[in-house]
C-alpha positions in Angstrom: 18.0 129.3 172.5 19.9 125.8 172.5 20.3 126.1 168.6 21.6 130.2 169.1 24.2 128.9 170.8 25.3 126.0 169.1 25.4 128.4 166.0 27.8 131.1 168.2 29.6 128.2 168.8 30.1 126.6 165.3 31.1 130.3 164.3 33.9 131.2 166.5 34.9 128.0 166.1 35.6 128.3 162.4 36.6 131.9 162.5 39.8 130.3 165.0 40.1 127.9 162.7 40.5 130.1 159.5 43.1 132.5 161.9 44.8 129.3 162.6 45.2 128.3 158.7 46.0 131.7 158.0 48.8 131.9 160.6 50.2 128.9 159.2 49.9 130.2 155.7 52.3 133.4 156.6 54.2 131.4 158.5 55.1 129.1 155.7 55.3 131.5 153.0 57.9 133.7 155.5 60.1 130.1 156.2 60.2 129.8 152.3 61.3 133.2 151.6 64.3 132.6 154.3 64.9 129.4 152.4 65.3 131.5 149.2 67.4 133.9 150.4 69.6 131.6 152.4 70.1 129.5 149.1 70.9 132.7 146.8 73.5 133.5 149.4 75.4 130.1 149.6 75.4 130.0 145.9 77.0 133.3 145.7 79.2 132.9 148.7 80.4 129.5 147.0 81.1 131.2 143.4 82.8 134.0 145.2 85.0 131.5 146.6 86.1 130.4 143.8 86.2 133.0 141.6 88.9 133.8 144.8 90.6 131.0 144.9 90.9 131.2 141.4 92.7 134.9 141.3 95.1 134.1 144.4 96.5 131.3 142.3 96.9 134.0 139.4 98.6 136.2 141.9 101.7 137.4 141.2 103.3 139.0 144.1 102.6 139.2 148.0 100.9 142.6 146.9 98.4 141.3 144.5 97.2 138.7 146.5 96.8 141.3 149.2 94.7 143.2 146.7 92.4 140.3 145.9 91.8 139.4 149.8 91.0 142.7 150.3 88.6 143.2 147.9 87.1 139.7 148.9 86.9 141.1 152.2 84.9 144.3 151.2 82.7 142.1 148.9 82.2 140.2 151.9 80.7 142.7 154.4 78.5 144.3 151.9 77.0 140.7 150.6 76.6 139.8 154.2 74.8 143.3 155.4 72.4 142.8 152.1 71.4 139.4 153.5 70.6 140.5 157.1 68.8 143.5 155.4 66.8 140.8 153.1 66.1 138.6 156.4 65.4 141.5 158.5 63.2 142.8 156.1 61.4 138.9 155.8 60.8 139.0 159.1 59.1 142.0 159.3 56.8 141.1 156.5 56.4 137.8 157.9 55.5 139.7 161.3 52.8 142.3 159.2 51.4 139.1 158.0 51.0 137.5 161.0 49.4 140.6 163.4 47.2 140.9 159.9 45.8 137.3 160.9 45.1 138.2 164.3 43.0 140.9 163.2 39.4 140.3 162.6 38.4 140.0 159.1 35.2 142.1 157.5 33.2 139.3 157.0 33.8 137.9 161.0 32.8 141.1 162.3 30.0 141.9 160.2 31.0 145.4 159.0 
């Protein structure tokens, strides 16, 4: 009986364990994908500004370099509603992978 019970023990110990791993696992490989898209983003926001900069000092009138803000502006919103869609969408994978981790695998369940 001792030796049952030590074995129960041993096993729901490692199962935790191998949750735990996993949860760090997803965890990590969500913080990386952030990392990724926050990178891509800066690197675009910074070329954008000066490929802005760069036509407001070509700007020949009041009403061109209206016409470039504006169309910095737009270029604006949608880049920045494509990166809250790309970390929205992170997170939810992130979040799949983690309630997937909480869930007990075949081979812990014996089915």
């Amino acid at each position: 009986m001792e030796m049952f019970s030590q074995d129960a023990m041993l096993k729901s110990w490692k199962q935790q364990l191998d949750a735990a791993f996993r949860l760090v696992e997803a965890l990590t490989e969500g913080a990386e994908r952030m990392h990724e898209t926050q990178l891509e983003a800066a690197a675009d926001a910074h070329a954008d500004a000066v490929a802005t900069q760069d036509a407001a000092l070509r700007a020949r009138d009041a009403a061109e370099l209206a016409q470039v803000q504006l169309q910095w502006a737009r270029a604006n919103v949608e880049k920045s509603l494509a990166y809250w869609r790309a970390m929205y969408e992170n997170a939810l994978q992130t979040g799949a992978q983690l309630g997937a981790c909480l869930q007990p695998r075949k081979e812990e369940t014996g089915r």
